[in-house]
mmCIF file of the N, C-alpha and C atoms, coordinates in Angstrom:
data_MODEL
# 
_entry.id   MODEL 
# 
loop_
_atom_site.group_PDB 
_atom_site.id 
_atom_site.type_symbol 
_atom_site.label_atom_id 
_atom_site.label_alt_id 
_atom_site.label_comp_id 
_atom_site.label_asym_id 
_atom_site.label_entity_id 
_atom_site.label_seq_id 
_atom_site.pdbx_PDB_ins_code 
_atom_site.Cartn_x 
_atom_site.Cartn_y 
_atom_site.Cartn_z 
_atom_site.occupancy 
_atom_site.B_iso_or_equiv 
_atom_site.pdbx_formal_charge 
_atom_site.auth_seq_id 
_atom_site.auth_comp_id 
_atom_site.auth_asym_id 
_atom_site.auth_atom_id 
_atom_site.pdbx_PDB_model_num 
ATOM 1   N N  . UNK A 1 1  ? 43.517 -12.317 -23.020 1.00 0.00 ? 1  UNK A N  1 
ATOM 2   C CA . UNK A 1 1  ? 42.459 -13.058 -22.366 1.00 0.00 ? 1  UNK A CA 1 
ATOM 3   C C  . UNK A 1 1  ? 41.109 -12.443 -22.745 1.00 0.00 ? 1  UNK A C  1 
ATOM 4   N N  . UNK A 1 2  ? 40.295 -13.163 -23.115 1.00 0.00 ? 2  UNK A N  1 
ATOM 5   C CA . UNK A 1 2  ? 39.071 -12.937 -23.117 1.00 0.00 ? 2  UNK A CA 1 
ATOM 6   C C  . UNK A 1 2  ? 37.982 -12.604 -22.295 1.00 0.00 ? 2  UNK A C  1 
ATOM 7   N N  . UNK A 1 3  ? 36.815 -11.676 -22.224 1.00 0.00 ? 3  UNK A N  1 
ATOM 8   C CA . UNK A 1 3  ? 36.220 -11.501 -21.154 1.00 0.00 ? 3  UNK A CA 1 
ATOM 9   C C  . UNK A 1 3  ? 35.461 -12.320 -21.252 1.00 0.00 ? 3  UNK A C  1 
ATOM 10  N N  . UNK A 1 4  ? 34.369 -12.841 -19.958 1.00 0.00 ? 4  UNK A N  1 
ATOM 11  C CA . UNK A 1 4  ? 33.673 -13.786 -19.738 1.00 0.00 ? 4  UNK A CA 1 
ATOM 12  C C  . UNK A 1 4  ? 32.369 -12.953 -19.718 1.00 0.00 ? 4  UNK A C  1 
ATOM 13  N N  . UNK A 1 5  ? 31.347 -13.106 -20.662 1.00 0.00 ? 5  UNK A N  1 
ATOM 14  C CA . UNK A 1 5  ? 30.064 -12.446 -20.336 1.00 0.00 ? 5  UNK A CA 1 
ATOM 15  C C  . UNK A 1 5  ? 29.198 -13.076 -19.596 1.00 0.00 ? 5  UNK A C  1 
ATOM 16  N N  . UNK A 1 6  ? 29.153 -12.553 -18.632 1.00 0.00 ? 6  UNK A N  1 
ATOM 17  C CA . UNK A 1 6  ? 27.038 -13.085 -17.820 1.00 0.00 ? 6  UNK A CA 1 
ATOM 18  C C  . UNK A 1 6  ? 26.406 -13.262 -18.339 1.00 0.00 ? 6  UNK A C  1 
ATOM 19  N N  . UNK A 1 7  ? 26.141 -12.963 -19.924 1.00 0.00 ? 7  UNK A N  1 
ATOM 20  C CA . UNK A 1 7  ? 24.764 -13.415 -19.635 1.00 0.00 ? 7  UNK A CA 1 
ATOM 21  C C  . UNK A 1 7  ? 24.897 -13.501 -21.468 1.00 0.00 ? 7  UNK A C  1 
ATOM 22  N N  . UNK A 1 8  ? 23.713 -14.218 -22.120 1.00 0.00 ? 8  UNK A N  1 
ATOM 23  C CA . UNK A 1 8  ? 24.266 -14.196 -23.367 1.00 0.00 ? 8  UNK A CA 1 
ATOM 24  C C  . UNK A 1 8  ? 23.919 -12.906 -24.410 1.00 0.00 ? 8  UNK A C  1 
ATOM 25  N N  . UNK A 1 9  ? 24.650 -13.367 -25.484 1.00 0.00 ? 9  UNK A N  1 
ATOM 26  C CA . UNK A 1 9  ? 24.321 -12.235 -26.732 1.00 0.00 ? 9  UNK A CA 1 
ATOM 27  C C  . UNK A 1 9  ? 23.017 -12.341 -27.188 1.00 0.00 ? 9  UNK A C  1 
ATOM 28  N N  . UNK A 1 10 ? 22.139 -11.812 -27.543 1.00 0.00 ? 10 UNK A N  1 
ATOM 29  C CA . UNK A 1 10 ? 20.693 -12.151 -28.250 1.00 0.00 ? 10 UNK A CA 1 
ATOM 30  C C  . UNK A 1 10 ? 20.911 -11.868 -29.788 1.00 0.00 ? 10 UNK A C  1 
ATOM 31  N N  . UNK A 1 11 ? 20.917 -12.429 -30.695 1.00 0.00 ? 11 UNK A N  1 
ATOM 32  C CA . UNK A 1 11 ? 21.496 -12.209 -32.123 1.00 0.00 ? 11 UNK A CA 1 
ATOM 33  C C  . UNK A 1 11 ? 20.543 -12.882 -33.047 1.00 0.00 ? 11 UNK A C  1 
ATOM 34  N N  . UNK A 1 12 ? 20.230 -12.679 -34.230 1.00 0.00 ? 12 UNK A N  1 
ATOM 35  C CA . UNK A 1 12 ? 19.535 -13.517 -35.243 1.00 0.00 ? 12 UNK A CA 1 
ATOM 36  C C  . UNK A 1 12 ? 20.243 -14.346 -35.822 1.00 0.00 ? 12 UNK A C  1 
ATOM 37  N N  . UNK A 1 13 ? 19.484 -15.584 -36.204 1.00 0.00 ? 13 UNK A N  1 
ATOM 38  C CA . UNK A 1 13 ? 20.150 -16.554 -36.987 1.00 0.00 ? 13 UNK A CA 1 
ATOM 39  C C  . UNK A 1 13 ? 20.633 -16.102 -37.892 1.00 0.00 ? 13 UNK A C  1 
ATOM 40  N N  . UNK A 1 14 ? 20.206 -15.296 -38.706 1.00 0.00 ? 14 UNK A N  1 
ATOM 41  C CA . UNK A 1 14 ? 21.024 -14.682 -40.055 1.00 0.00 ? 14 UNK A CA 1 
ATOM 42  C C  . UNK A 1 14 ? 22.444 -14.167 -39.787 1.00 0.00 ? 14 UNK A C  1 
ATOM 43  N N  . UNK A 1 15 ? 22.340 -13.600 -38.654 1.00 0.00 ? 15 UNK A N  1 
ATOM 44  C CA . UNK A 1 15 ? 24.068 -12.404 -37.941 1.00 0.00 ? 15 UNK A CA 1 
ATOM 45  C C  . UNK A 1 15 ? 24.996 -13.389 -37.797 1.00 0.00 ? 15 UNK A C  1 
ATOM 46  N N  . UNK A 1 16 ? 24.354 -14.370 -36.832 1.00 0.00 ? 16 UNK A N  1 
ATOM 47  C CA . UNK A 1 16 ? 25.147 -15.568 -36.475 1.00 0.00 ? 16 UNK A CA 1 
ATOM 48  C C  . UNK A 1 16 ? 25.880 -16.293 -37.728 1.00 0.00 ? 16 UNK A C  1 
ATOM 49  N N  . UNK A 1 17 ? 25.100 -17.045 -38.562 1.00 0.00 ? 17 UNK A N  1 
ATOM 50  C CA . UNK A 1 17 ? 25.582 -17.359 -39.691 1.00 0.00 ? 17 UNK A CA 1 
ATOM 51  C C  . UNK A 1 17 ? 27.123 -16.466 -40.311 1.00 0.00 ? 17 UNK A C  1 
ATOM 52  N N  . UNK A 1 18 ? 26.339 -15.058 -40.697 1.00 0.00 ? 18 UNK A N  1 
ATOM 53  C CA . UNK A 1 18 ? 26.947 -14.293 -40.909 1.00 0.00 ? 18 UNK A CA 1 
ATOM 54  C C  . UNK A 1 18 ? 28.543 -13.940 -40.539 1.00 0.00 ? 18 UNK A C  1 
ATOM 55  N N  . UNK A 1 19 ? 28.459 -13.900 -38.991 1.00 0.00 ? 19 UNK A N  1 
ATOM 56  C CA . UNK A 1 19 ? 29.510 -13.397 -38.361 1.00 0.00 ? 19 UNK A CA 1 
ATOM 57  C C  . UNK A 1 19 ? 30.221 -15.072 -38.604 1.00 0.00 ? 19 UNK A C  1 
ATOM 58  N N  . UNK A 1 20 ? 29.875 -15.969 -38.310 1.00 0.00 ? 20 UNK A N  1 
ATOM 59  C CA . UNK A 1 20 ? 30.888 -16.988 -38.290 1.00 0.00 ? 20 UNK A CA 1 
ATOM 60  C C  . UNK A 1 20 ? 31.322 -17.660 -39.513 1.00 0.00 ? 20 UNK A C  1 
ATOM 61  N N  . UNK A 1 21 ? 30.395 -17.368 -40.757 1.00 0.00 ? 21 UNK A N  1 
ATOM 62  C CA . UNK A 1 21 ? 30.945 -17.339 -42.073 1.00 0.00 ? 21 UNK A CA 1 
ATOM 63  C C  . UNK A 1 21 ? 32.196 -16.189 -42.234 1.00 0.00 ? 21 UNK A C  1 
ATOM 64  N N  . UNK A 1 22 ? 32.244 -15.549 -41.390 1.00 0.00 ? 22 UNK A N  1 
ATOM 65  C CA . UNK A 1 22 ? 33.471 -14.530 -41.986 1.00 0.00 ? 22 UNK A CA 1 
ATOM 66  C C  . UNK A 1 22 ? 34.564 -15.052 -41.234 1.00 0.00 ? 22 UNK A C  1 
ATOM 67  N N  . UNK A 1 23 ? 34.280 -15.755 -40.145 1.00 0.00 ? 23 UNK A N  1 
ATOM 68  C CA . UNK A 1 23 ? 35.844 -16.158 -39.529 1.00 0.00 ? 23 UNK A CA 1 
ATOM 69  C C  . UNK A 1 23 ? 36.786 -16.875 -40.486 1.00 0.00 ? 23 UNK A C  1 
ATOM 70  N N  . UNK A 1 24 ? 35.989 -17.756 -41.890 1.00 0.00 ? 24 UNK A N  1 
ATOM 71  C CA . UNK A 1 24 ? 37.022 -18.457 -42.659 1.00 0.00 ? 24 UNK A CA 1 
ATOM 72  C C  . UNK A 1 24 ? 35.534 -19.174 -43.954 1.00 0.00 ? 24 UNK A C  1 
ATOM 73  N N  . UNK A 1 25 ? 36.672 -19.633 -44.339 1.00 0.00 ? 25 UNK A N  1 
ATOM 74  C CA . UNK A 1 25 ? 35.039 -20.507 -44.932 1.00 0.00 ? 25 UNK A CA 1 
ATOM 75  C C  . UNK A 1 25 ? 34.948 -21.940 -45.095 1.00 0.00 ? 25 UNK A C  1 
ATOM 76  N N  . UNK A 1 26 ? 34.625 -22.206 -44.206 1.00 0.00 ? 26 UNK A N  1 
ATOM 77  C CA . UNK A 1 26 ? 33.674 -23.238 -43.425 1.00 0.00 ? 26 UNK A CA 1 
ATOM 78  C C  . UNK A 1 26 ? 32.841 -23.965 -43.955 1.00 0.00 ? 26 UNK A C  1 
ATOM 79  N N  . UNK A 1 27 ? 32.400 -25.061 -43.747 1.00 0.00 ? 27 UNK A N  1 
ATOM 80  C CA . UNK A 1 27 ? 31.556 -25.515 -44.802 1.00 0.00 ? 27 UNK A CA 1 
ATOM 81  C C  . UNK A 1 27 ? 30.315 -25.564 -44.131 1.00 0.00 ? 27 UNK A C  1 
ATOM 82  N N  . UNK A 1 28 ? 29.323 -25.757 -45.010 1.00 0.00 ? 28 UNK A N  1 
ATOM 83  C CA . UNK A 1 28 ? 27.867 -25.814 -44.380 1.00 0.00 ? 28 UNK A CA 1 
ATOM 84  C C  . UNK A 1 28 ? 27.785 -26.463 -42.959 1.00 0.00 ? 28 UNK A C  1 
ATOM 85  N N  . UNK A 1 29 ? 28.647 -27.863 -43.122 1.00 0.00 ? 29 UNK A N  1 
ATOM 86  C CA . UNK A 1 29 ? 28.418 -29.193 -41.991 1.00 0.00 ? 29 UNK A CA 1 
ATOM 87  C C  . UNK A 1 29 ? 28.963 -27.629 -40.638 1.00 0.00 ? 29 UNK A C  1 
ATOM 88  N N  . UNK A 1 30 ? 30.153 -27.639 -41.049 1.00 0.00 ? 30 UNK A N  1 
ATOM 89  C CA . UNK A 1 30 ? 31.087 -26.941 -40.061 1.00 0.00 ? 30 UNK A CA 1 
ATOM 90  C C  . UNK A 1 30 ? 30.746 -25.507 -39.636 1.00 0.00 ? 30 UNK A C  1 
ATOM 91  N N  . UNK A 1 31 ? 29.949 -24.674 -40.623 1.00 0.00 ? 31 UNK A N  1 
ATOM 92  C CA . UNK A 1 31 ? 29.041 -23.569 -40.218 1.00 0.00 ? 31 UNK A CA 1 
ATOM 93  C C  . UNK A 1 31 ? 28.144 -23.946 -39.270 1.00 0.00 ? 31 UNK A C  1 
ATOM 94  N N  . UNK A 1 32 ? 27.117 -24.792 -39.194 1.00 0.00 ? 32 UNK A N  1 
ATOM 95  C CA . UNK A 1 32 ? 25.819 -25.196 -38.314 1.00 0.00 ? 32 UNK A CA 1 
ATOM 96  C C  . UNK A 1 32 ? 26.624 -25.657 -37.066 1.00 0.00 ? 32 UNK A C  1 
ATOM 97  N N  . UNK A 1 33 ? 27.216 -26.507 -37.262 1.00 0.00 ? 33 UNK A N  1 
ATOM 98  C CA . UNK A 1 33 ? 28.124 -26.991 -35.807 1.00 0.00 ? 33 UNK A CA 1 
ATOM 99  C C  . UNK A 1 33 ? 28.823 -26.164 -35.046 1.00 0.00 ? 33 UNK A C  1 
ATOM 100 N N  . UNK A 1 34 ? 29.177 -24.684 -35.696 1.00 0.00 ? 34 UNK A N  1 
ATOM 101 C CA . UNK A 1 34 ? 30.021 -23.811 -34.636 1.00 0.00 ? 34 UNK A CA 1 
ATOM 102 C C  . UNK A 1 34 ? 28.680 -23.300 -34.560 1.00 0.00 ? 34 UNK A C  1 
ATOM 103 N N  . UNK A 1 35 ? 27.172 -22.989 -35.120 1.00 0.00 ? 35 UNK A N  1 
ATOM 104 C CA . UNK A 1 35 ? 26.521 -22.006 -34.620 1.00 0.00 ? 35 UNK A CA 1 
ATOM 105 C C  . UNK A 1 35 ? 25.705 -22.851 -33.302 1.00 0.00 ? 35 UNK A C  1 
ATOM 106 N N  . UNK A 1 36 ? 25.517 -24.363 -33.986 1.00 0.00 ? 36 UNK A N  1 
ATOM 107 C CA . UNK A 1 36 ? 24.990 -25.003 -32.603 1.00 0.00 ? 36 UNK A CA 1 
ATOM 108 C C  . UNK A 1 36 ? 25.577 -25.004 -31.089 1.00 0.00 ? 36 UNK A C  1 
ATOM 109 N N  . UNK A 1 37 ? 26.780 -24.794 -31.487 1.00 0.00 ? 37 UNK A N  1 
ATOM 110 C CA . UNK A 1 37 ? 27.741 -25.023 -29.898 1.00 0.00 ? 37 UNK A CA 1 
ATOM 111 C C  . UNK A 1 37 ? 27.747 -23.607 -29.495 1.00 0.00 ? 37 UNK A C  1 
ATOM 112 N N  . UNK A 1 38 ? 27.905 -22.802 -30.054 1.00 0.00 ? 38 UNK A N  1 
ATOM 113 C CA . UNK A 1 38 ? 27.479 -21.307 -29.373 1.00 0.00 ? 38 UNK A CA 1 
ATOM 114 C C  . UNK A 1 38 ? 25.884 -21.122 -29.148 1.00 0.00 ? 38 UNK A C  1 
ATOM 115 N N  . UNK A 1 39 ? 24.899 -21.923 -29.790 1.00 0.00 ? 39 UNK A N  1 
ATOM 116 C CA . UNK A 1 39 ? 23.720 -21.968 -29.038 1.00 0.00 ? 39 UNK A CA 1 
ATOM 117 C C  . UNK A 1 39 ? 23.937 -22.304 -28.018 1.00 0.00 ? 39 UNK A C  1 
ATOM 118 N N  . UNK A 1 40 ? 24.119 -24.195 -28.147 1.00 0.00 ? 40 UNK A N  1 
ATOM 119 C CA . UNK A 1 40 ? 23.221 -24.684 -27.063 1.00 0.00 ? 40 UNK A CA 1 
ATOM 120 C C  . UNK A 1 40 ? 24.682 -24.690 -25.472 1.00 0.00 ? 40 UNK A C  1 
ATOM 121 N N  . UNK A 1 41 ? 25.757 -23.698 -25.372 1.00 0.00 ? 41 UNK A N  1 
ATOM 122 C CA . UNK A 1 41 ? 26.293 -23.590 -25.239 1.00 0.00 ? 41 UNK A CA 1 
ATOM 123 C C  . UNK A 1 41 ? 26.018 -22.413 -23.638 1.00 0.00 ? 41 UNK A C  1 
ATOM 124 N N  . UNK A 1 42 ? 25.095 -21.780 -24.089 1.00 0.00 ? 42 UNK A N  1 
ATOM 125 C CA . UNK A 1 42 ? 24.357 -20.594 -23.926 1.00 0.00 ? 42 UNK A CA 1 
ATOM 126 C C  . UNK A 1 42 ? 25.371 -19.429 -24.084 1.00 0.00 ? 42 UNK A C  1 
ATOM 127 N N  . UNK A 1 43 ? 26.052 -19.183 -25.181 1.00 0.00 ? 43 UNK A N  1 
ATOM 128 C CA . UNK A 1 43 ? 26.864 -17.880 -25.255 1.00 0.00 ? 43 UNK A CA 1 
ATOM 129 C C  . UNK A 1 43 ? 25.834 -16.652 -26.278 1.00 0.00 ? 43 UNK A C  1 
ATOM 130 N N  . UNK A 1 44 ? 24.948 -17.568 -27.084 1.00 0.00 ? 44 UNK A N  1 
ATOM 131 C CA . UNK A 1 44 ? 24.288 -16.640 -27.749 1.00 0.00 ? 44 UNK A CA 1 
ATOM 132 C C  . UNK A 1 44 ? 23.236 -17.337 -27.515 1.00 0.00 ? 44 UNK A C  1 
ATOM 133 N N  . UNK A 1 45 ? 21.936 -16.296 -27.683 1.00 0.00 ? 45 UNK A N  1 
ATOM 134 C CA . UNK A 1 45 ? 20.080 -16.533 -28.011 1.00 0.00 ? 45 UNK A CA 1 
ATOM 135 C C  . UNK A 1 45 ? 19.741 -16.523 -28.550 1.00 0.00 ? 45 UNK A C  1 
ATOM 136 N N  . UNK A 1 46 ? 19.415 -17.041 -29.525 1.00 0.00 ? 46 UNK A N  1 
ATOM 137 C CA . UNK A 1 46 ? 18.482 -16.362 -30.994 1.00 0.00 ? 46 UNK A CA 1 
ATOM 138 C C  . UNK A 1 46 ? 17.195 -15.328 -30.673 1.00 0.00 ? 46 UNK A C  1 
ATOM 139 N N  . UNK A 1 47 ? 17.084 -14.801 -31.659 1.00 0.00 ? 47 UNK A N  1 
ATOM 140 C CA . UNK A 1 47 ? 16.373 -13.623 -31.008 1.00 0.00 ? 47 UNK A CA 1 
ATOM 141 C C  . UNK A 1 47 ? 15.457 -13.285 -33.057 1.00 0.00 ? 47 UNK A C  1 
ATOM 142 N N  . UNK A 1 48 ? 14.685 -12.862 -32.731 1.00 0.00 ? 48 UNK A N  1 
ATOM 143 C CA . UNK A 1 48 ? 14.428 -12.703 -34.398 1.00 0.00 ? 48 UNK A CA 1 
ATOM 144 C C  . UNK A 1 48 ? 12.657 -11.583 -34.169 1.00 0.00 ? 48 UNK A C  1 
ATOM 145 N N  . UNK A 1 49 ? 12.203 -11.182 -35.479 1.00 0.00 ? 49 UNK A N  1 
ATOM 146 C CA . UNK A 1 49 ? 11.128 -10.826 -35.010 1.00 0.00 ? 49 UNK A CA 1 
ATOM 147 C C  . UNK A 1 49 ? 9.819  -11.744 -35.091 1.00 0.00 ? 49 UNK A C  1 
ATOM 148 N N  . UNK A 1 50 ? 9.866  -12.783 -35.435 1.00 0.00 ? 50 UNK A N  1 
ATOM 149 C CA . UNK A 1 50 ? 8.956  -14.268 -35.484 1.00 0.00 ? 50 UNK A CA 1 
ATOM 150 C C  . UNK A 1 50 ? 8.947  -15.137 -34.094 1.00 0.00 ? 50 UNK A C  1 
ATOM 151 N N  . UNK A 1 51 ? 8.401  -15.211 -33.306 1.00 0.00 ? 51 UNK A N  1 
ATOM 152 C CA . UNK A 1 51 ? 8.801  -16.239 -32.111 1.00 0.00 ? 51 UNK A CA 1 
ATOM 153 C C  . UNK A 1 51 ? 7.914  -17.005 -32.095 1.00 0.00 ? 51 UNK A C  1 
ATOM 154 N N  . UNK A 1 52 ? 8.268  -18.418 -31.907 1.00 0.00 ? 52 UNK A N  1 
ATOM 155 C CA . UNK A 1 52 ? 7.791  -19.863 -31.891 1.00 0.00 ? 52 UNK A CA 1 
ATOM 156 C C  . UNK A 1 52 ? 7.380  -20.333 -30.526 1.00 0.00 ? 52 UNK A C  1 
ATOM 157 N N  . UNK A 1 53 ? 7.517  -19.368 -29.523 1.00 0.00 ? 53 UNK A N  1 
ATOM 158 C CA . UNK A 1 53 ? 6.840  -19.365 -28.117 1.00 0.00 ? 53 UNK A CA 1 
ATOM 159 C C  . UNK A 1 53 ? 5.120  -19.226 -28.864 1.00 0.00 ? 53 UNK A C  1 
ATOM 160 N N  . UNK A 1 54 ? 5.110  -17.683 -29.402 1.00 0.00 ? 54 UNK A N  1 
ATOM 161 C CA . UNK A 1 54 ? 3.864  -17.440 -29.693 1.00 0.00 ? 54 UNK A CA 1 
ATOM 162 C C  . UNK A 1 54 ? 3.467  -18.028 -30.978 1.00 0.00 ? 54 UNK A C  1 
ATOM 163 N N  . UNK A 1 55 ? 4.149  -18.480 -31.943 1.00 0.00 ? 55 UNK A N  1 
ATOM 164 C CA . UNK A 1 55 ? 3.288  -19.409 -32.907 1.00 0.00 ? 55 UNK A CA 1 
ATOM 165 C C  . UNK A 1 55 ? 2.750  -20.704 -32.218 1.00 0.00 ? 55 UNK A C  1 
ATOM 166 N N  . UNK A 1 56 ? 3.554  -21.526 -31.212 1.00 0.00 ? 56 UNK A N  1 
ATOM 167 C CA . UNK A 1 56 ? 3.295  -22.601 -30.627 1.00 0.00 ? 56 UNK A CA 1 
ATOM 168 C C  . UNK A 1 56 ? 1.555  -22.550 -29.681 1.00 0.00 ? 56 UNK A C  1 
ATOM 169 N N  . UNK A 1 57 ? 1.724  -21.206 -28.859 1.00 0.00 ? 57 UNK A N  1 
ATOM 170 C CA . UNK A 1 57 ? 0.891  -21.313 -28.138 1.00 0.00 ? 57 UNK A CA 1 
ATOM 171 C C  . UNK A 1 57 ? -0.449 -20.953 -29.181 1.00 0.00 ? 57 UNK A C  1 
ATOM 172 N N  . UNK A 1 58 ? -0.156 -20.367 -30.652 1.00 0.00 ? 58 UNK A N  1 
ATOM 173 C CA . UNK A 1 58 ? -1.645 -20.536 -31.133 1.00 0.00 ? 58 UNK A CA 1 
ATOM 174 C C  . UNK A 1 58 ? -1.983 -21.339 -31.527 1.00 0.00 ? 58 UNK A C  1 
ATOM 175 N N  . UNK A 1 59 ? -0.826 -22.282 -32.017 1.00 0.00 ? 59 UNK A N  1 
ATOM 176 C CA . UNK A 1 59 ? -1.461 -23.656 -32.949 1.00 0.00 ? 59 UNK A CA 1 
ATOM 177 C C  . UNK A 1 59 ? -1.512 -24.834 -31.546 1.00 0.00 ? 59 UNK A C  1 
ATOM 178 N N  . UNK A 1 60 ? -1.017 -24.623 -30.935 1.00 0.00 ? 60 UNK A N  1 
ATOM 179 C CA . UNK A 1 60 ? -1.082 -25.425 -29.321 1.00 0.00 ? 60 UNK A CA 1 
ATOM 180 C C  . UNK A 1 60 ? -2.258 -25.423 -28.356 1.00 0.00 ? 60 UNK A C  1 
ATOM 181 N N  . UNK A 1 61 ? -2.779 -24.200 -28.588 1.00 0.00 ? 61 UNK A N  1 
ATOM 182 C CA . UNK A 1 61 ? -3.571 -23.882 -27.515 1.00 0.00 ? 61 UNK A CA 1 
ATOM 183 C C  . UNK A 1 61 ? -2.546 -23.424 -26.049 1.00 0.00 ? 61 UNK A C  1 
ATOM 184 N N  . UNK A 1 62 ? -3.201 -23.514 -25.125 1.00 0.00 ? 62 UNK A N  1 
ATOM 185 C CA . UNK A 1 62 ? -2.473 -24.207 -23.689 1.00 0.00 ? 62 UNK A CA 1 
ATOM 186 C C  . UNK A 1 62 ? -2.426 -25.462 -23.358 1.00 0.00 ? 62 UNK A C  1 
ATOM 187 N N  . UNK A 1 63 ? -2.417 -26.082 -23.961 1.00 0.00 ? 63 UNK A N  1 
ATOM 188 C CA . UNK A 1 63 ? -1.759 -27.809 -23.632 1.00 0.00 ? 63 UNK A CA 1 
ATOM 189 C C  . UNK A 1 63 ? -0.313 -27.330 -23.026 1.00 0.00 ? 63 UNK A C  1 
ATOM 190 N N  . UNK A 1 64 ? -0.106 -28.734 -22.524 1.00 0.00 ? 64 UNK A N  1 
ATOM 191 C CA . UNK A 1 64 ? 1.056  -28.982 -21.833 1.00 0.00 ? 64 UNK A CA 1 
ATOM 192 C C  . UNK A 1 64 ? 2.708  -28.810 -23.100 1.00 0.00 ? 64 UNK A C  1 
ATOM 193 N N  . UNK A 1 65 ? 2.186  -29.222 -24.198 1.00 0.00 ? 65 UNK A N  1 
ATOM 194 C CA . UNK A 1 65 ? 3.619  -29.247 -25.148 1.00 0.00 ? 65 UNK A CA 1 
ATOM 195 C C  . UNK A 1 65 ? 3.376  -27.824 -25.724 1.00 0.00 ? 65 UNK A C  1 
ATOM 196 N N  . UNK A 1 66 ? 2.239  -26.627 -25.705 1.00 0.00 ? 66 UNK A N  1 
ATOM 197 C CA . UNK A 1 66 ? 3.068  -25.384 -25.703 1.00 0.00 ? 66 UNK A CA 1 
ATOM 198 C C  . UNK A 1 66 ? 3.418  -24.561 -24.749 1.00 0.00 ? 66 UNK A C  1 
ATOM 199 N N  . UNK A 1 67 ? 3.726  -25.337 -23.618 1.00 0.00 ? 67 UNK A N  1 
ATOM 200 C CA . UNK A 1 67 ? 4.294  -24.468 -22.475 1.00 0.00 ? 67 UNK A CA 1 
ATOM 201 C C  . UNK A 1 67 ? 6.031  -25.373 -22.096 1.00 0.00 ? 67 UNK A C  1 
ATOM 202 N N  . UNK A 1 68 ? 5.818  -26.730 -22.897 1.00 0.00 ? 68 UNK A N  1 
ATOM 203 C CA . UNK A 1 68 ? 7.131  -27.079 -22.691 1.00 0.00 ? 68 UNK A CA 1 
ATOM 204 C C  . UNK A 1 68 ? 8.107  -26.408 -24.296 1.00 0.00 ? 68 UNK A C  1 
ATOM 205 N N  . UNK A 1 69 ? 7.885  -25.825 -24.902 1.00 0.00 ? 69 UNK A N  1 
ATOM 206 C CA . UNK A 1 69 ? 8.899  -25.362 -26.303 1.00 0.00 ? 69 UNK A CA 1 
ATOM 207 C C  . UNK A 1 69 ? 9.277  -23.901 -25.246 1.00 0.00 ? 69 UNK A C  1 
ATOM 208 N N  . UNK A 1 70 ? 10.624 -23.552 -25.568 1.00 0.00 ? 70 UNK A N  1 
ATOM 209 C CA . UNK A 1 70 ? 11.281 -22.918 -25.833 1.00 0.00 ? 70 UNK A CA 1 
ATOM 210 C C  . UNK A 1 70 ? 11.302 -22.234 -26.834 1.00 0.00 ? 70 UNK A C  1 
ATOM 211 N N  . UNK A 1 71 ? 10.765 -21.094 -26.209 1.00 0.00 ? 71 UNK A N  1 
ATOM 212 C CA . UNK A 1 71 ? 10.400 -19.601 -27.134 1.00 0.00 ? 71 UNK A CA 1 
ATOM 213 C C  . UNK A 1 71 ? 11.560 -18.821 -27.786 1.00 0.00 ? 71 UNK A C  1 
ATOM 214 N N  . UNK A 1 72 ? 11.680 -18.268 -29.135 1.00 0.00 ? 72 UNK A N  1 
ATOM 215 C CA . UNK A 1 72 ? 12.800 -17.277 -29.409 1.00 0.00 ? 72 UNK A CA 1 
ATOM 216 C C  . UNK A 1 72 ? 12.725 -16.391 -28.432 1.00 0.00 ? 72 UNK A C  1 
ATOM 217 N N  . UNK A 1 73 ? 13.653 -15.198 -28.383 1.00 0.00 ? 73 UNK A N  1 
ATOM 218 C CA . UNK A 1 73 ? 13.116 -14.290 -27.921 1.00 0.00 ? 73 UNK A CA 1 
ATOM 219 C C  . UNK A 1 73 ? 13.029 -12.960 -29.076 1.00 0.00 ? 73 UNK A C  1 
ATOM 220 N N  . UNK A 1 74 ? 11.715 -11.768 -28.249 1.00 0.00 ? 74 UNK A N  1 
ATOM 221 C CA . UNK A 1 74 ? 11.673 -11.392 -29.984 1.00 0.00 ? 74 UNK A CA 1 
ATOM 222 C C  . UNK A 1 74 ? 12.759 -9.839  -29.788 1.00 0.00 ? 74 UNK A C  1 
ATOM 223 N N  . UNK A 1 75 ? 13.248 -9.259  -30.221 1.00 0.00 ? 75 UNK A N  1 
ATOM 224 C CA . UNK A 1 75 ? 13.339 -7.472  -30.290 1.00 0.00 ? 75 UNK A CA 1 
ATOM 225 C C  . UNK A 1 75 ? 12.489 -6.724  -30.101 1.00 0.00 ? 75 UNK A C  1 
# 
């Protein structure tokens, strides 16, 4: 049995890729689709050192659509 984590993994898109390219090999379609469902899934976060919270809010300003995006989170 598997343990159930609280809360998610924070990982880079690159690891992610990575780690689930090694389970078999998968094809592009079928790579993105297991990494989307462990996104939007919430088992993992993307996490990177670039975040699109703070690119948004400079090219955004404070308007209302850069406080509605969903920020990476950074390391």
């Amino acid at each position: 049995m598997r343990a159930v984590r609280s809360s998610p993994r924070l990982i880079t898109l690159l690891d992610l890729l990575t780690e689930l390219q090694q389970t078999g090999s998968p094809s592009e379609q079928a790579l993105v689709a297991m990494a989307l469902d462990r996104i939007l899934t919430g088992r993992v976060v993307l996490c990177g050192i670039y975040s699109l919270g703070d690119h948004c809010a400079e090219s955004c300003g404070d308007s209302e659509d850069a406080q509605d995006q969903v920020p990476i989170v950074k390391h």
